[in-house]
N, C-alpha and C positions, 0 to 999 in steps of 0.2 A: 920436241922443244928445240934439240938444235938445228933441226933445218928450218925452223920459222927463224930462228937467229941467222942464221948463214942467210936465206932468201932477204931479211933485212939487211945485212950486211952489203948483199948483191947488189941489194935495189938503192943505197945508198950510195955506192961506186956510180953507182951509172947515172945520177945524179949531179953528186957533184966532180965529175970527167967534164972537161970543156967542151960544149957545145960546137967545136970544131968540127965534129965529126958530124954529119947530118945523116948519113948513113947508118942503117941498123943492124950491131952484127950480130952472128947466131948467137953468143952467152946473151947479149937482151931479148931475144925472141925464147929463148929461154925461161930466164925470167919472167918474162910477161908472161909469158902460160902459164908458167909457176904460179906467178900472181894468179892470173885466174881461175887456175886449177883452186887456190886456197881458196879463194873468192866465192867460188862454186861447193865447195866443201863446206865451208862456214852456213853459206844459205840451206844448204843440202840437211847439215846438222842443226840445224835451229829451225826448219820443216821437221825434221825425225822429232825431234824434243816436242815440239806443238802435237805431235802424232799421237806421239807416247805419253803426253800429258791429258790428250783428248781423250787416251784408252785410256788411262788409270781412269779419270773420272768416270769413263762408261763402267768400269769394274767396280769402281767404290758400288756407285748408284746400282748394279746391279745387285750387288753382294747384297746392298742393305735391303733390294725389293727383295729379293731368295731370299732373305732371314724374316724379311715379315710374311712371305706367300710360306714359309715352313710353320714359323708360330700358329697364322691363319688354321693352315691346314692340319696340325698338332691339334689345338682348339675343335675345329671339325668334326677329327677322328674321336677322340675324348668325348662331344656331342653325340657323334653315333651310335658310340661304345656303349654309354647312357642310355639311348634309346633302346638300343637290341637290347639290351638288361633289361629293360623297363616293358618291353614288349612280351621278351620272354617270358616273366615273372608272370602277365598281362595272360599269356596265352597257357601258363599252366593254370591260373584262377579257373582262368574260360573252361578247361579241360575237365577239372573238380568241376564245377558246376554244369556240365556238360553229363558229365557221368554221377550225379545227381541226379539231375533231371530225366535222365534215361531209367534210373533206378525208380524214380518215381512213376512214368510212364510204366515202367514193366508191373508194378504195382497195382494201379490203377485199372489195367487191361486187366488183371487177373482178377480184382474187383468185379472190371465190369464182367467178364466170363461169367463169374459166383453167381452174379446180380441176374442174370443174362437164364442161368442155369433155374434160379428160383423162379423169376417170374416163369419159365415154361412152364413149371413144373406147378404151379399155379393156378397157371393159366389150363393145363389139364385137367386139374380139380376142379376148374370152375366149368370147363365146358362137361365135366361128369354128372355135375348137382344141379345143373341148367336142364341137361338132357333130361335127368332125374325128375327132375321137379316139372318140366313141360309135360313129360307123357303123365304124368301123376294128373299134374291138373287136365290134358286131355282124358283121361280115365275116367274123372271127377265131373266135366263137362257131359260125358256121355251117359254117365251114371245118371246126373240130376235131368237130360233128358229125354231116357228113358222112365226115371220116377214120374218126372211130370206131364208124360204121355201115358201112362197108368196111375193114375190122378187117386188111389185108394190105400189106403193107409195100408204098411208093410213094418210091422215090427222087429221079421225076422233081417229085412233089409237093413233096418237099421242099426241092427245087431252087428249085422255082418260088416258095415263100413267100420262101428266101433272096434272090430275086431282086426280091420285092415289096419285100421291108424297104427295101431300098437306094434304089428309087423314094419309098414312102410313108410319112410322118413317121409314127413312134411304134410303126412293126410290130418296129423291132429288141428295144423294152424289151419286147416279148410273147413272142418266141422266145426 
């Protein structure tokens, strides 16, 4: 503050000095720089301020986009967080019902096994009573063509198949 007074002071002398002088001596070549050294300073600082004005607003505006891209991204996280819970939750259900379902498979297979085991076992008996019953009635076939190639009554034959029936399955439903 006091050399802007004194530089006024300055440049006031050399002002009102008589114009006699047309000649410039070094105190105004002085001053004059002075002068536009200030001049230059003034412009300089009111550039800086425009500067420092243009960065605050860049900082405001920044600041407030980073508090909305954090909320955002807060929001986000908390949506995720949501999901993986939801998923988890989702993928132990699947799990239980997974190990169900296997339980029930293992079940099932042991069923069909049982199921698997009777019909063979079935199916032997039936190919025993087929067997059974085929050579019977070939026995029976040979028998009644032999009777009807000796065309004369045989009592004792007839005895004797009475007598077979009663030993061997299936002769009675043939007589």
């Amino acid at each position: 503050m006091k050399l802007a007074v004194f530089i006024w002071s300055a440049f006031a002398m050399i002002l009102v000095t008589p114009a006699i002088r047309t000649q410039i001596t070094p105190v105004q070549k002085v001053l004059q720089a002075l002068q536009e050294m200030k001049s230059k300073a003034e412009a300089a600082m009111d550039e800086e301020q425009k500067i420092f004005h243009e960065y605050t607003e860049w900082v405001d505006d920044r600041t407030t986009d980073l508090g909305f891209e954090i909320k955002t991204g807060e929001s986000t996280i908390e949506e995720l967080t949501a999901f993986i819970e939801k998923s988890d939750n989702k993928v132990a259900e699947l799990a239980t019902a997974i190990g169900k379902l296997e339980d029930d498979i293992a079940r099932l297979e042991g069923e069909k096994a049982d199921a698997t085991a009777v019909r063979d076992k079935e199916h032997a008996e039936y190919v025993k009573v087929s067997t059974d019953y085929a050579e019977s009635v070939d026995a029976l076939e040979r028998a009644i063509q032999i009777m009807t190639a000796q065309a004369y009554d045989r009592p004792q034959a007839e005895m004797m198949l009475q007598q077979m029936a009663k030993t061997t399955p299936g002769m009675t439903r043939v007589l």
